[in-house]
N, C-alpha and C positions, 0 to 999 in steps of 0.2 A: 494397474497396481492400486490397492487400497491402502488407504493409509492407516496404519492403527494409534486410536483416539487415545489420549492420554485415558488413564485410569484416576488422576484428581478430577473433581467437581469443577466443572465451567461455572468462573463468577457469571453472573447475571449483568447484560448492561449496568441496568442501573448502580449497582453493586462496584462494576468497575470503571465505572467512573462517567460512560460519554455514551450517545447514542445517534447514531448517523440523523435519524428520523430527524431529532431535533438541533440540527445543527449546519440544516441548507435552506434556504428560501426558495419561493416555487422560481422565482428568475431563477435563480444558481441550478435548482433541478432539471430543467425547460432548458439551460445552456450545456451540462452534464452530456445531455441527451440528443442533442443535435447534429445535423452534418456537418454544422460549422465547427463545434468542439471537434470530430471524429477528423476533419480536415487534418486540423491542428496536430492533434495527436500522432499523423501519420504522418506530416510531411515535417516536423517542427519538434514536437516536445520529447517522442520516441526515440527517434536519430539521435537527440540530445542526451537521455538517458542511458542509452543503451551503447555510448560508445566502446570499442573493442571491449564486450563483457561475455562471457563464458558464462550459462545458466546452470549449464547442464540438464540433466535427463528427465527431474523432479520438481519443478517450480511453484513457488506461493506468491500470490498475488495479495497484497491486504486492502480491504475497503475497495470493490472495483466500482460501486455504485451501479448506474444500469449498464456497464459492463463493456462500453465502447474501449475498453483498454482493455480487457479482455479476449473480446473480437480479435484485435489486432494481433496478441499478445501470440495467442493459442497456433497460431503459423508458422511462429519462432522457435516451439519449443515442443518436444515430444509430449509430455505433460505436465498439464495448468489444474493447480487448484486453487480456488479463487477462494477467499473468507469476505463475506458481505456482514455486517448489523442487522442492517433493515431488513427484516422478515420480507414485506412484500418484494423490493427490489432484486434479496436473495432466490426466492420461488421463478420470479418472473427469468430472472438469468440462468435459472436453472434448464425451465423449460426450454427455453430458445436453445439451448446450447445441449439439450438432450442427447446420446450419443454420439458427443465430439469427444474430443482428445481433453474437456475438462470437467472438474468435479467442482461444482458450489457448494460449501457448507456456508453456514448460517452460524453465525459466532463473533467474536471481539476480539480483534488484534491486542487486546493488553492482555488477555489471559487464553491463549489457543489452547482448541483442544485437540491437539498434535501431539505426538510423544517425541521425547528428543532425539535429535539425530533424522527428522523423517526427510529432508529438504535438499535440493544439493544448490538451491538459489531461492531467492526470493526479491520481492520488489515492493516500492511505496511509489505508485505514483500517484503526485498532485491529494495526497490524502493527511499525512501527516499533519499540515496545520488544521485538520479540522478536529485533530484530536485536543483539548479543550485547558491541558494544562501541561508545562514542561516532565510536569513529576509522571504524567500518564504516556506521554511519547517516548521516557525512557523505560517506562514499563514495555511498551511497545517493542524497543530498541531491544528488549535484556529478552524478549520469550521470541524472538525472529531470531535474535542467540542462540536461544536452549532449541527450534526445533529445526537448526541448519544441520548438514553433516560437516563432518570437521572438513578446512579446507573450500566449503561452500562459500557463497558470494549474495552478497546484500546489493541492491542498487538504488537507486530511486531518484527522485528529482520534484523537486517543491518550488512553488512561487515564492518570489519574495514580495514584501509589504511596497504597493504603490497605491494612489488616488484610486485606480480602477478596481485591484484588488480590495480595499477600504470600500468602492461601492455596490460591489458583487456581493457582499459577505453582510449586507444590512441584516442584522437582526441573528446570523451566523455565529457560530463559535470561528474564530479567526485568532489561530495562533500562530506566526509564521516564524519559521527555524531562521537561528541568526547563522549566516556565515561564517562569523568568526571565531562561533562557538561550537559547530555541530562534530567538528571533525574531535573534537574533542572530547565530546561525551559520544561518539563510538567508540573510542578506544578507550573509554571508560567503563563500558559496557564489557568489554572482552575483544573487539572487535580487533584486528591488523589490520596492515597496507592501507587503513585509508586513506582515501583521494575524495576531498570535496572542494568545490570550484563552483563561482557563481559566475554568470553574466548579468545583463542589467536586467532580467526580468525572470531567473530560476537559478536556486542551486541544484546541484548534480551533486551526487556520490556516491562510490562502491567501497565496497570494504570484505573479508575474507574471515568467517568463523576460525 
């Protein structure tokens, strides 16, 4: 299935506000990218995120980076379209993943170029605090809104602020979602039934367009 692009103008990075490129350090890119993160991801953050969640048939992935949550992701789910920033990183994911079950565009999670309704799930992992201001993660929040199908499901799961996270993030854009606020501004957003829930080192939550 191809998905048809919205017919408004894709703001430009810069323009909307945040750009992957600049907003990881080569550590943080060099950890992104490793067996040790891809460990993690599979036996740890995934399980965590993805508790009894229903995708369904149509999935978006935002910010995959080089795409080790994508990998894993694309197993799960009949079809993954993944939206990356980074031009290079998006090319690079693209090739690797050349006649799989997913499609990489190259675009900005705060202004998709998706038409509404294209989606029956979507996801945020470990991506959102690197979006760089409260007011551009509800932009985030309001266009993963507009291109769910109604009834579709949101999910995702974020670090929260600790010493290791503070020293991963040197030089980083590091915004990390509070707990006791997030459930909040989803259903301020438009969002139902959400469910957000932290342990001592990630929040979780799903929520239903």
């Amino acid at each position: 299935m191809t998905h048809e692009l919205s017919s408004e103008p894709l703001a430009s990075p810069s323009r909307a506000g945040y750009h992957r490129l600049a907003s990881m350090n080569i550590m943080h890119r060099r950890l992104c990218r490793s067996d040790k993160w891809r460990r993690k991801l599979e036996n740890n953050i995934l399980p965590f995120a993805l508790w009894e969640i229903e995708l369904g048939e149509d999935v978006l992935e935002l910010g995959p980076g080089p795409g080790l949550t994508t990998e894993l992701l694309r197993k799960r789910v009949p079809r993954l379209t993944a939206i990356e920033i980074d031009p290079r990183l998006a090319r690079s994911l693209s090739a690797r993943l050349a006649g799989s079950n997913v499609t990489v565009v190259r675009g900005n999670a705060a202004a998709l170029p998706f038409a509404d309704g294209s989606f029956s799930g979507a996801l945020a992992l470990t991506m959102l605090h690197h979006v760089p201001t409260p007011e551009l993660q509800d932009r985030v929040l309001g266009e993963v809104f507009r291109v769910l199908k109604p009834g579709g499901v949101f999910a995702g799961v974020d670090s929260l602020m600790s010493l290791s996270m503070r020293f991963l993030h040197i030089g980083d854009t590091l915004v990390p979602l509070d707990p006791a606020t997030f459930k909040r501004r989803l259903e301020k957003t438009g969002f139902r039934d959400v469910v957000a829930e932290a342990n001592r080192e990630r929040l979780r939550f799903r929520a239903r367009r």
